[in-house]
VMD Tcl script that builds the backbone (N, CA, C; Angstrom):
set m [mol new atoms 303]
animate dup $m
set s [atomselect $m all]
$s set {name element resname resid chain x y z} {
  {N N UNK 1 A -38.683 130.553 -194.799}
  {CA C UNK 1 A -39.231 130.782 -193.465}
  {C C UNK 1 A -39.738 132.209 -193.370}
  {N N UNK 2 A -40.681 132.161 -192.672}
  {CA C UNK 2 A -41.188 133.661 -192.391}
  {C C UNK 2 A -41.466 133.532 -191.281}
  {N N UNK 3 A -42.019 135.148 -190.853}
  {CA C UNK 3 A -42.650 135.265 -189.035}
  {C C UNK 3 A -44.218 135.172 -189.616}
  {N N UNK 4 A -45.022 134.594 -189.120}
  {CA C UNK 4 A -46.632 134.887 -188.979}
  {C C UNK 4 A -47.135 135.108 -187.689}
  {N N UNK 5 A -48.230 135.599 -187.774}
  {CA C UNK 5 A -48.908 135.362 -186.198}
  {C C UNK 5 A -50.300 134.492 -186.670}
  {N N UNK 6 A -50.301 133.377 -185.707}
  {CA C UNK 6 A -51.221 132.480 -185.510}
  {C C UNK 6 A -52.129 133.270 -184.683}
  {N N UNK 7 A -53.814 133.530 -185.104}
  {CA C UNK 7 A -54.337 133.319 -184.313}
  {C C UNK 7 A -56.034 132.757 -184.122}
  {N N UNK 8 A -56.308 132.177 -183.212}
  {CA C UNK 8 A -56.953 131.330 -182.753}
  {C C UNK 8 A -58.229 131.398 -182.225}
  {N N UNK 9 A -59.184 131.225 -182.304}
  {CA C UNK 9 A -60.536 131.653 -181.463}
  {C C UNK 9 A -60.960 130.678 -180.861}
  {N N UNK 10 A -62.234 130.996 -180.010}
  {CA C UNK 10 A -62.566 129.922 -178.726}
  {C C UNK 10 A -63.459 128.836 -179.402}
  {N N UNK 11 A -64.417 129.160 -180.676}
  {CA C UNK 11 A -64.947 128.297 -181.560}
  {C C UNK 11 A -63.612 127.259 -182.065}
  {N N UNK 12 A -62.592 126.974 -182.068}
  {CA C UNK 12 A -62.101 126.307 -182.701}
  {C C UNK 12 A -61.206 126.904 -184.217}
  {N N UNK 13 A -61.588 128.008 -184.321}
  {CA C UNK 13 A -61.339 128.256 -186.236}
  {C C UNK 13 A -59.952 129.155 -185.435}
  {N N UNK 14 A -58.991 129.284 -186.852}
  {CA C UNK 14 A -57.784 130.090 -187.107}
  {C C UNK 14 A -57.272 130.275 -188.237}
  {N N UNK 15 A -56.154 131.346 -188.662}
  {CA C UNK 15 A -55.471 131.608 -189.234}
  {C C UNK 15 A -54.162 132.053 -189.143}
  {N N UNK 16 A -53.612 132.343 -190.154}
  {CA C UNK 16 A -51.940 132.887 -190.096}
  {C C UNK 16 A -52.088 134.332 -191.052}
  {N N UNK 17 A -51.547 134.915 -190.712}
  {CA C UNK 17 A -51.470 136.523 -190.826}
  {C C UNK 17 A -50.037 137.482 -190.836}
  {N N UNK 18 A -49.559 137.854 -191.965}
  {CA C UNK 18 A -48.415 138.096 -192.186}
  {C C UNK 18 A -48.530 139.406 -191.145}
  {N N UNK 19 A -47.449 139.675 -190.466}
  {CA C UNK 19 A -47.554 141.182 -189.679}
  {C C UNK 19 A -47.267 142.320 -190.613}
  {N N UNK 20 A -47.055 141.969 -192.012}
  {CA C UNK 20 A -47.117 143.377 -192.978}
  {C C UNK 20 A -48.355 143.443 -192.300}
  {N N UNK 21 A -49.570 143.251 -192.634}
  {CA C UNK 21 A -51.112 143.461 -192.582}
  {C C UNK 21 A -51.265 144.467 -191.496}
  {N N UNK 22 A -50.730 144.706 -190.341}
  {CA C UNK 22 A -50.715 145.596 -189.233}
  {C C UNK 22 A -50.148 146.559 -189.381}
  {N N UNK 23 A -50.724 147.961 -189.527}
  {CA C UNK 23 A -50.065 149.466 -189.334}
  {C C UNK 23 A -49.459 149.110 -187.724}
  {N N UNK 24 A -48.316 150.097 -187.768}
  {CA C UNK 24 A -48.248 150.948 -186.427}
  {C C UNK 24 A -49.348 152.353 -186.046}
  {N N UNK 25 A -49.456 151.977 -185.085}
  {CA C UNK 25 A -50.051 152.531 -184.476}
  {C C UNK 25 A -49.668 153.801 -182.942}
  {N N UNK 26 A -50.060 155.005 -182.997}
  {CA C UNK 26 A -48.938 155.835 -182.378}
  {C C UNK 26 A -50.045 155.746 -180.841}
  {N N UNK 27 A -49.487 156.631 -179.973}
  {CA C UNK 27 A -50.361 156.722 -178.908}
  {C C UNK 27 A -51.458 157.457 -179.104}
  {N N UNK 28 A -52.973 157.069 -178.290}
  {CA C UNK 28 A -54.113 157.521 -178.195}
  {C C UNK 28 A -55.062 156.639 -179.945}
  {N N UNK 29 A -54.026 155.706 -180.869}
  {CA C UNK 29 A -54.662 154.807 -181.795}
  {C C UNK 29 A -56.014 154.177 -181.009}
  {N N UNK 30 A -56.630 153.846 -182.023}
  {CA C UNK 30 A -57.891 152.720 -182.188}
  {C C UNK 30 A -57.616 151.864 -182.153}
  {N N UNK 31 A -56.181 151.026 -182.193}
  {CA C UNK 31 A -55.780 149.519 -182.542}
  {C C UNK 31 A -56.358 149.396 -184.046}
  {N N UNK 32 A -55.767 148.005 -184.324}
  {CA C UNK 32 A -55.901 147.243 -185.398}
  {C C UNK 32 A -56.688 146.058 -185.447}
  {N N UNK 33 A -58.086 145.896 -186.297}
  {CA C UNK 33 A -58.464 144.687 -186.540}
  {C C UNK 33 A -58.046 143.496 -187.105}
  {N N UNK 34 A -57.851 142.396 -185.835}
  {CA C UNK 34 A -56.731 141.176 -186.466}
  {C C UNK 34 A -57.291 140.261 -187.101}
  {N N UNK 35 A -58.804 140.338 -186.325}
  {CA C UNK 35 A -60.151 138.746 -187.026}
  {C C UNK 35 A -61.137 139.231 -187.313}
  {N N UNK 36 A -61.800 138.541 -188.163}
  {CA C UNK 36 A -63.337 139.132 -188.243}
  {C C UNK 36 A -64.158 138.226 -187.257}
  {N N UNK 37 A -64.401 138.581 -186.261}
  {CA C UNK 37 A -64.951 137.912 -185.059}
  {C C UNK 37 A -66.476 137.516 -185.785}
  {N N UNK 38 A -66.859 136.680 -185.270}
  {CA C UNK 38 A -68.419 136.383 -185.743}
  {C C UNK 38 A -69.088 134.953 -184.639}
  {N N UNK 39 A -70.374 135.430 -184.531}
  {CA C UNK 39 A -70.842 134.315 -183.477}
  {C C UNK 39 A -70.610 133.017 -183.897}
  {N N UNK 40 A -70.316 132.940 -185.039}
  {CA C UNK 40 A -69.532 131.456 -185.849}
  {C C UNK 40 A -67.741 131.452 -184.946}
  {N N UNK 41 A -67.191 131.854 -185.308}
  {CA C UNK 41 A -66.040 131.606 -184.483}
  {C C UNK 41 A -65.592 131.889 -183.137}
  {N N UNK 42 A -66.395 133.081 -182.523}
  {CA C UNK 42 A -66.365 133.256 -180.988}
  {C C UNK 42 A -65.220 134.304 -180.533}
  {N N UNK 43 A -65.113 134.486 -179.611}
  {CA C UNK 43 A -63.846 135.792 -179.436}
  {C C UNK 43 A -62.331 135.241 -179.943}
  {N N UNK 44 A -61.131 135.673 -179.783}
  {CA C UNK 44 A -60.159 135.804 -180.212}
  {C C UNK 44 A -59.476 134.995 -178.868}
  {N N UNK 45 A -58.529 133.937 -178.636}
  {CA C UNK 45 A -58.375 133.076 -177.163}
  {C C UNK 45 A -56.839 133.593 -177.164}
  {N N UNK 46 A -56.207 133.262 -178.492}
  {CA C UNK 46 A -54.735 133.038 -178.523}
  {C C UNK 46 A -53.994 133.830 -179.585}
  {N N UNK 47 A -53.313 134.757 -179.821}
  {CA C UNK 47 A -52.473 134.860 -181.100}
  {C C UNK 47 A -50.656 134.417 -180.445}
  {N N UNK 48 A -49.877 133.706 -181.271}
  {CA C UNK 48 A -48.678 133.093 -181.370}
  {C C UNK 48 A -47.951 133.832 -182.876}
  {N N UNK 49 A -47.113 133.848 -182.298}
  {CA C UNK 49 A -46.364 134.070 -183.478}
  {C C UNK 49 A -45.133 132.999 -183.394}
  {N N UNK 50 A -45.386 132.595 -184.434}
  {CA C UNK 50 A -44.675 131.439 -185.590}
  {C C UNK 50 A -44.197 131.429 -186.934}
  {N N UNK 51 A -43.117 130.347 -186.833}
  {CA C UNK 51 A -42.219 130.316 -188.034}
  {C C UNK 51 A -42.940 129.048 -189.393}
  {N N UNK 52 A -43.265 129.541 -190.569}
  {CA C UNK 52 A -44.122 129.199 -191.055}
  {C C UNK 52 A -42.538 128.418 -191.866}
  {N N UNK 53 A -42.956 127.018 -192.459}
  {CA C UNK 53 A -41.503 126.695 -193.361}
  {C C UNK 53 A -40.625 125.554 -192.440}
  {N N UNK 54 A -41.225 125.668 -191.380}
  {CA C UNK 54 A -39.996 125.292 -190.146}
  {C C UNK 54 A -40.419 123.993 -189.236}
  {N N UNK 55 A -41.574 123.315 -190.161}
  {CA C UNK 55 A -42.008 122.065 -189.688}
  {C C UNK 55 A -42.868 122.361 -187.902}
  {N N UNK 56 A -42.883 123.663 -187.084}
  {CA C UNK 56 A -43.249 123.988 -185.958}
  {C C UNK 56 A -44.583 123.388 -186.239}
  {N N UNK 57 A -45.225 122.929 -184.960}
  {CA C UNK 57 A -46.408 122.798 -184.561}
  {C C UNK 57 A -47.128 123.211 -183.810}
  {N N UNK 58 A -48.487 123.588 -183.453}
  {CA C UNK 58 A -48.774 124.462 -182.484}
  {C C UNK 58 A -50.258 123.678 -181.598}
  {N N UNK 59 A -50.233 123.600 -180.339}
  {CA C UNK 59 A -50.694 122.256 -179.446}
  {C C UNK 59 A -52.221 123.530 -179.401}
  {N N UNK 60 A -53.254 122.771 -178.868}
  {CA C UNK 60 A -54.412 123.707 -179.069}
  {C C UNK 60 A -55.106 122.818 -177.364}
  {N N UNK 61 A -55.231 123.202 -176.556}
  {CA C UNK 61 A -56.123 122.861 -175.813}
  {C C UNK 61 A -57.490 123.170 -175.410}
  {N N UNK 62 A -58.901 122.848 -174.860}
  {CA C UNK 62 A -59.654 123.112 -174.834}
  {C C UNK 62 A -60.117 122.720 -173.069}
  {N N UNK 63 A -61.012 123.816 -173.202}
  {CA C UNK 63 A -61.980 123.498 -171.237}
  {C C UNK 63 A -62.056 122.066 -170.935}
  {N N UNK 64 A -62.468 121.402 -171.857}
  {CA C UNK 64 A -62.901 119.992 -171.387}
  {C C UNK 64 A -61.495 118.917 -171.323}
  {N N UNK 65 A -59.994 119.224 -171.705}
  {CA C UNK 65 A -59.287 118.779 -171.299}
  {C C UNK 65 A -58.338 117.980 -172.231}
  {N N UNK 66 A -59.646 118.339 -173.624}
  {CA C UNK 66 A -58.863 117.940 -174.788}
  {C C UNK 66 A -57.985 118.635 -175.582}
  {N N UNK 67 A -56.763 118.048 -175.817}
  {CA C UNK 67 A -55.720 118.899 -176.620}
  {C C UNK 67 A -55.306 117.725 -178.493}
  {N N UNK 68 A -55.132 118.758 -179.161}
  {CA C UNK 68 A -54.436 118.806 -180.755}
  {C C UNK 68 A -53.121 119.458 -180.745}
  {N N UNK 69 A -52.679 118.707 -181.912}
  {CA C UNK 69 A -51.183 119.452 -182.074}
  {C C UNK 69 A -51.718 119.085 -183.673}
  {N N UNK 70 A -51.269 120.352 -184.278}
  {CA C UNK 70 A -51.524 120.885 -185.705}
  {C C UNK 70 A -50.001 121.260 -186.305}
  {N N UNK 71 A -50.201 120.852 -187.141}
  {CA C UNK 71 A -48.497 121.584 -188.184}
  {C C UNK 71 A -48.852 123.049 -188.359}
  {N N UNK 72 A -48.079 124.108 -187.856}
  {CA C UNK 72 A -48.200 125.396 -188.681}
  {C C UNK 72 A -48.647 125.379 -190.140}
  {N N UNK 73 A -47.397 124.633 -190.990}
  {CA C UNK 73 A -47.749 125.096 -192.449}
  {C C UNK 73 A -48.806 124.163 -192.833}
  {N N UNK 74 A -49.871 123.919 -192.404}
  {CA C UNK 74 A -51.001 123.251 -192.681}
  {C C UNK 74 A -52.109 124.528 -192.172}
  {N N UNK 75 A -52.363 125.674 -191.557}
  {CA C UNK 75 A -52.854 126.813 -191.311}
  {C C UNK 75 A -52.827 127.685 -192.330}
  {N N UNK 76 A -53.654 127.618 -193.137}
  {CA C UNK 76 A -54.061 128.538 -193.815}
  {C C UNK 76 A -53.654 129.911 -193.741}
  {N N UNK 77 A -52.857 130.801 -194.765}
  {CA C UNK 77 A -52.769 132.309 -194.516}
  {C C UNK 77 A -53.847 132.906 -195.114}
  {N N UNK 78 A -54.293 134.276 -194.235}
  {CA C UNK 78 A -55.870 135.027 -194.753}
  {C C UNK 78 A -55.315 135.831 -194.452}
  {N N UNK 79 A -55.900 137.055 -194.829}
  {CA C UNK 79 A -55.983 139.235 -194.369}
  {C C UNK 79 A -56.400 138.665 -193.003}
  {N N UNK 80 A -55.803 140.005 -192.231}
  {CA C UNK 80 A -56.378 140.280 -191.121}
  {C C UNK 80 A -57.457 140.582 -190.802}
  {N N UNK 81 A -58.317 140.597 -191.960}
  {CA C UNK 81 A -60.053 140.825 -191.512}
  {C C UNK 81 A -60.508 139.620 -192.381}
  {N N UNK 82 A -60.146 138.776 -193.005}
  {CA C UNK 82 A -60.636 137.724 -193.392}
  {C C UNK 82 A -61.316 136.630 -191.761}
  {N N UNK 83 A -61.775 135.813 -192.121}
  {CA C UNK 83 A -62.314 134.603 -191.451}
  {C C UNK 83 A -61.261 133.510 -190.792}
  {N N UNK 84 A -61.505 132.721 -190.154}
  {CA C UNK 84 A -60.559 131.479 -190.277}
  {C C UNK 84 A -60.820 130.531 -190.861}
  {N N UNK 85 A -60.276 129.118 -190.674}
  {CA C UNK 85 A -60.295 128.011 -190.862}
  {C C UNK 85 A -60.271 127.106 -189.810}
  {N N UNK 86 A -61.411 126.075 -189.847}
  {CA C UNK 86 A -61.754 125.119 -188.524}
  {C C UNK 86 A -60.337 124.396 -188.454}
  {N N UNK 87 A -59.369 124.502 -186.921}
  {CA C UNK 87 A -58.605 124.411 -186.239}
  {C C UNK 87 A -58.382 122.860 -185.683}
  {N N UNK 88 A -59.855 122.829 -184.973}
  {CA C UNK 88 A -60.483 121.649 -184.283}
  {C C UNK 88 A -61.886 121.451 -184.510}
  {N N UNK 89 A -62.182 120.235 -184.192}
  {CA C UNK 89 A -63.759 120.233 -184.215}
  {C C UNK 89 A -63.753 119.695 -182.594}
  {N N UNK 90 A -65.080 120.504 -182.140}
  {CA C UNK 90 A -65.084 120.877 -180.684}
  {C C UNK 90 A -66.500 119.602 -180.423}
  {N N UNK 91 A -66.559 119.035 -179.245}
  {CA C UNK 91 A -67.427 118.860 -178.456}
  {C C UNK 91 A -68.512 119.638 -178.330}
  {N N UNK 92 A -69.861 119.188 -177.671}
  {CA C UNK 92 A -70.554 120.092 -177.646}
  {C C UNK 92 A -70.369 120.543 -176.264}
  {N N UNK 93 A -70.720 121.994 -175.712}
  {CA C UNK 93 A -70.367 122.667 -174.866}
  {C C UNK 93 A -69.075 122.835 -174.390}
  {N N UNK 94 A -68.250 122.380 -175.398}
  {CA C UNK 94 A -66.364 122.768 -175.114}
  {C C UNK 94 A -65.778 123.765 -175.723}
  {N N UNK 95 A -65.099 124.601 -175.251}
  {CA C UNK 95 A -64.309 125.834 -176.228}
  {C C UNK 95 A -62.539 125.559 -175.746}
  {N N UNK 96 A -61.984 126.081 -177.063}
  {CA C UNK 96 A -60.723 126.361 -177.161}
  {C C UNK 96 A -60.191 127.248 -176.270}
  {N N UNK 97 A -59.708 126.755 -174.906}
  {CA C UNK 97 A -59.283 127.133 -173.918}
  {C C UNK 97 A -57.243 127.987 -173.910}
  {N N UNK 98 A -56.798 127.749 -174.718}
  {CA C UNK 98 A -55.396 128.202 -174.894}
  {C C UNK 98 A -54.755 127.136 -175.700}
  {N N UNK 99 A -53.765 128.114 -176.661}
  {CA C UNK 99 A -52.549 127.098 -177.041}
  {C C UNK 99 A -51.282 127.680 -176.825}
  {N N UNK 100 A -50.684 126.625 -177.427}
  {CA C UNK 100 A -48.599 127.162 -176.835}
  {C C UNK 100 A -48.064 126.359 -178.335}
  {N N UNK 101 A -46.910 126.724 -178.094}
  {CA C UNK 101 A -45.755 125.818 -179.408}
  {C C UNK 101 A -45.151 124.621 -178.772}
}
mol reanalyze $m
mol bondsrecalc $m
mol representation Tube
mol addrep $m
């Protein structure tokens, strides 16, 4: 088992991301880049942190009312500036509105 953070964009795509990958950061920082955002995947909706190993699943809902439930360890792990992996396949004019565990 490990900790990851799931996270999720409004296109549908995600990944899992070990939190080694994140410096601390002191006051007056730049932050840390978690996604490589791109007009292919869309802004950043959700990050979760989850237990990878542990059979968890993570429910994905979207604007139009449709929801998925995905296995964690079926989420791909990438770098924190890597890309994702398609999550859901979306409707046309629907985005990935929030998820939960």
């Amino acid at each position: 088992m490990a900790a990851m953070a799931l996270v999720i964009t409004e296109n549908g795509y995600g990944k899992l991301v070990s939190p080694d990958e994140f410096r601390e950061q002191k006051r007056g920082g730049g932050g840390v880049n978690g996604y490589k955002v791109s007009e292919d995947s869309g802004p950043v909706v959700a990050v979760i942190r989850v237990e990878t190993g542990t059979g968890e699943r993570v429910l994905i809902y979207t604007a139009q009312g449709r929801a998925i439930m995905t296995p964690v360890d079926e989420i791909s792990e990438r770098s924190r500036s890597a890309g994702g992996v398609k999550l859901i396949n979306l409707q046309e004019g629907d985005k990935v509105a929030d998820a939960a565990m």
